[in-house]
C-alpha positions in Angstrom: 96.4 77.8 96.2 97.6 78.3 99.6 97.6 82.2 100.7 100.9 83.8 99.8 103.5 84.8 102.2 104.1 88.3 101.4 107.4 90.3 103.3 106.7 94.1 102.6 110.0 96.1 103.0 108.5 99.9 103.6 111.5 102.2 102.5 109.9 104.7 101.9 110.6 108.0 103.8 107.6 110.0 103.9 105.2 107.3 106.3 102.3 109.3 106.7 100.0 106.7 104.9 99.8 103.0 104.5 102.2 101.2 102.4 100.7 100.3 99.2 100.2 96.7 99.7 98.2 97.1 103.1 95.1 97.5 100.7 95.4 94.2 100.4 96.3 92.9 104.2 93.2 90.3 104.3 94.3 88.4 100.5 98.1 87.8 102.1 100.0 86.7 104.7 101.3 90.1 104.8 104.3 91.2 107.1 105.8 94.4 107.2 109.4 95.6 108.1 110.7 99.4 108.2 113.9 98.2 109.8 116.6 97.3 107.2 119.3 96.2 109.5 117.0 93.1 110.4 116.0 92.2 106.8 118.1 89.1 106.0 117.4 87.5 109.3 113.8 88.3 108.6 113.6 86.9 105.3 115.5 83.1 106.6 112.7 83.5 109.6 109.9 84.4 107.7 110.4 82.5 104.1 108.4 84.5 102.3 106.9 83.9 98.7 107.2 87.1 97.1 109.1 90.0 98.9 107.8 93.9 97.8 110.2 96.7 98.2 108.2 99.9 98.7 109.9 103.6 97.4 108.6 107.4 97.5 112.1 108.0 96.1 115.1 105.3 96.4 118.1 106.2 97.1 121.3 104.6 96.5 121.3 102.5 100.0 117.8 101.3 99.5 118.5 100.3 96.1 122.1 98.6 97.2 119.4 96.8 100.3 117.3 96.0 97.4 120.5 94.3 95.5 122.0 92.7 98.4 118.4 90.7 99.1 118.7 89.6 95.4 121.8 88.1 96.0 121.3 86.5 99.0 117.6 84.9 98.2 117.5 84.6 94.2 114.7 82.3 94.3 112.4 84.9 96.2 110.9 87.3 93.5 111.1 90.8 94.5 108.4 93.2 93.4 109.2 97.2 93.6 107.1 99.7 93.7 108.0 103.4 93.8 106.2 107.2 93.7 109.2 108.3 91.5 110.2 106.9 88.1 112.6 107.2 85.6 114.2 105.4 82.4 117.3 104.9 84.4 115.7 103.3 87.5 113.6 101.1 85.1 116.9 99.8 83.7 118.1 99.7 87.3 115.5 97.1 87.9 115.5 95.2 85.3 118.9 94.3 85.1 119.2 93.7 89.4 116.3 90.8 88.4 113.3 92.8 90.0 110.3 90.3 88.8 108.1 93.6 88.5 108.5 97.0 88.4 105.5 99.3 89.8 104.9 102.6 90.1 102.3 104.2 92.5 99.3 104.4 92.8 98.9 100.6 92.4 95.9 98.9 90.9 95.3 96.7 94.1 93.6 93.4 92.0 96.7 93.7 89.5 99.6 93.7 91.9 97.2 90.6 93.8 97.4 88.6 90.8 101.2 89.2 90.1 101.7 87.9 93.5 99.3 84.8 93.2 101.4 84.3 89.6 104.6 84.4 91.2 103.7 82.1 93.9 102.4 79.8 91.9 105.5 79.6 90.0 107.8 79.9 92.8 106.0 76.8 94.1 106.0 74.8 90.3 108.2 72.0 90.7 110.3 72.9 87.7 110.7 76.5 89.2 114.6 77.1 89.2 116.0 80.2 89.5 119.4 79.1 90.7 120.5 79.4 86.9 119.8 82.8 86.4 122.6 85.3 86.5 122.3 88.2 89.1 122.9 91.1 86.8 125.1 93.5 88.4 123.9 97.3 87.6 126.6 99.5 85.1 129.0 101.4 87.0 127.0 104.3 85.2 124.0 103.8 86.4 125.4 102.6 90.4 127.1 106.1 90.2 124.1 108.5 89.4 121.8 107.2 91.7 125.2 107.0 94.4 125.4 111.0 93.9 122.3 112.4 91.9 119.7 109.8 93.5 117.9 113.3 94.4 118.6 114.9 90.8 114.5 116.3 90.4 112.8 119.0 91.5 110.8 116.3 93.6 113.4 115.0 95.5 116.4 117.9 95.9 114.4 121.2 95.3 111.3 120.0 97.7 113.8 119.1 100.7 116.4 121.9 100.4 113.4 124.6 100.0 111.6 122.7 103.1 115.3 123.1 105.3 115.1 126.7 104.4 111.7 127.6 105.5 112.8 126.3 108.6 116.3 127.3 109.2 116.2 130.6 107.0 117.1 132.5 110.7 120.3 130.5 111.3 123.6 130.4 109.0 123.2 128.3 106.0 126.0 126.3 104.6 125.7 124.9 101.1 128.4 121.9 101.9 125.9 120.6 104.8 123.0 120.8 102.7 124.7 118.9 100.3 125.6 116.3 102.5 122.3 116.5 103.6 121.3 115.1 100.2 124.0 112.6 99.8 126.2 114.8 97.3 128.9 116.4 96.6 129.1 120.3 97.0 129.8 121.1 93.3 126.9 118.1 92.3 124.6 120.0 94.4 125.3 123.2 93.1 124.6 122.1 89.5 121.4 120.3 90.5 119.8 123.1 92.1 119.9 125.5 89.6 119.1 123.0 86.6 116.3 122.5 88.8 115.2 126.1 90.0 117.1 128.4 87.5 118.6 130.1 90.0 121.4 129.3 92.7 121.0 128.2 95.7 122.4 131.4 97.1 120.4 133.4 95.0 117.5 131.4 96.2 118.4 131.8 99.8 119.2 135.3 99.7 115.7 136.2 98.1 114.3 133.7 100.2 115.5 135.9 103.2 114.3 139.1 101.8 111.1 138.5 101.3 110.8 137.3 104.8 112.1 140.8 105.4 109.7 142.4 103.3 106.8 141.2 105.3 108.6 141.8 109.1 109.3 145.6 107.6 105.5 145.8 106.6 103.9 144.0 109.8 106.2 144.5 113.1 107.5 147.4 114.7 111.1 145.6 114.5 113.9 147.8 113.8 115.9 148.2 110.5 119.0 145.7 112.2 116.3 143.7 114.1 114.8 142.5 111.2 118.2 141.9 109.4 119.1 139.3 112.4 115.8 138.0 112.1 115.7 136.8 108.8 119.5 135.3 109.0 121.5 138.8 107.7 124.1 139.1 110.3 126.0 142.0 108.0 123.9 144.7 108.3 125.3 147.0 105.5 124.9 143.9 103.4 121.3 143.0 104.5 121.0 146.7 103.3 122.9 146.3 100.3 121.1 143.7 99.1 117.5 144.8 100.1 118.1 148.0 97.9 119.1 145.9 95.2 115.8 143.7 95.6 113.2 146.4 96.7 114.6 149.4 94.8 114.4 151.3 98.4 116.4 151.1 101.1 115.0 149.0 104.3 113.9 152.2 106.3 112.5 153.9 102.9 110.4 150.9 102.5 108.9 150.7 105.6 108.0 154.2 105.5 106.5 153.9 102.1 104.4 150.1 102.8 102.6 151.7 106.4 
């Protein structure tokens, strides 16, 4: 057998490590392309045997990238591997003719032999896949992963909680968060607290408070410095709200935590 032609598309978003199928870059003919925009033209250039679509967590323009390769090469099998699975995205798969569906971490020898297998076949002189329907997926399954792609603690919680340990100082608006995540205000909303059990302003607000918890205890900031620094810009509601969390007023708790 000649040594496959492999085309790995990384998608992924977090690239701190290898793609999965660089384990095995001495077995293929292995190229790799982060650069979606160039992926057609790449495919007619490179005419690979097997093509492997590489996911932390898809989202509905990687799996429409995914679709749209389908439909243009439907003779070129398409493996997928992804860190986050679900029932949903499973059916997603199967019915946008993935040949294999795999989720990571990846036995190395397995997803070598499914490539070997497919390129034997692809190469099988009765091989036609010309006949075989593109399956378009249900409009219900298109439109969760259009607007609740990020619908898991994984995915929603672990990027909004990441922007707010960064930006907890500055003004926080819950309409550019959610376009942040590709949803809608209300979606994101709902997600959140399925997903925390709290709202996101609730979340913010303690979030903020605890931050001013430690600045009362540690620095010799003042009562409104510390409200500034931790993204109150009301102070009678920084102290408001502190009473509410700490029992104490701001000043009352400072003197009582030196």
């Amino acid at each position: 057998m000649n040594t496959p032609i492999l085309l790995q598309v990384d998608l992924r978003k977090n690239k701190n490590n290898l793609p999965e199928c660089a384990k095995l870059s001495n077995r293929f003919k292995q190229n790799i392309l982060e650069e979606e925009s160039k992926l057609i033209d790449y495919i007619y250039s490179l005419s690979p045997d097997v093509i492997c679509f590489e996911f932390d967590y898809p989202d509905f323009k990687c799996l429409k990238t995914l679709e749209l390769t389908k439909k243009s090469f439907p003779s070129i099998p398409i493996i997928m591997i992804t860190e986050h699975h679900d029932e949903n995205l499973a059916i997603w798969a199967l019915r946008a003719r993935v040949w294999d569906y795999l989720i990571k971490p990846v036995d190395c020898e397995i997803f070598y032999s499914y490539v070997c297998k497919l390129t034997d076949l692809r190469n099988n002189k009765n091989y036609n896949s010309s006949s075989r329907d593109i399956l378009q997926p249900s409009q219900t399954i298109s439109k969760q992963f259009n607007t609740e792609q990020l619908a898991d603690i994984k995915s929603t919680s672990l990027h909004v909680i990441r922007y707010v340990e960064d930006h907890y100082q500055e003004k926080i608006y819950i309409s550019e968060l959610a376009e942040k995540c590709r949803i809608s205000k209300h979606q994101f909303g709902r997600v959140f607290k399925r997903e925390k059990g709290i709202t996101f302003r609730e979340y913010l607000v303690n979030f903020r408070l605890d931050k001013a918890r430690e600045l009362l205890e540690e620095s010799q900031l003042s009562v409104g410095d510390v409200s500034f620094a931790v993204g109150f810009f009301d102070h009678s509601y920084f102290t408001r709200m502190f009473k509410r969390y700490a029992g104490l007023s701001p000043s009352d708790y400072r003197l009582r935590n030196k």
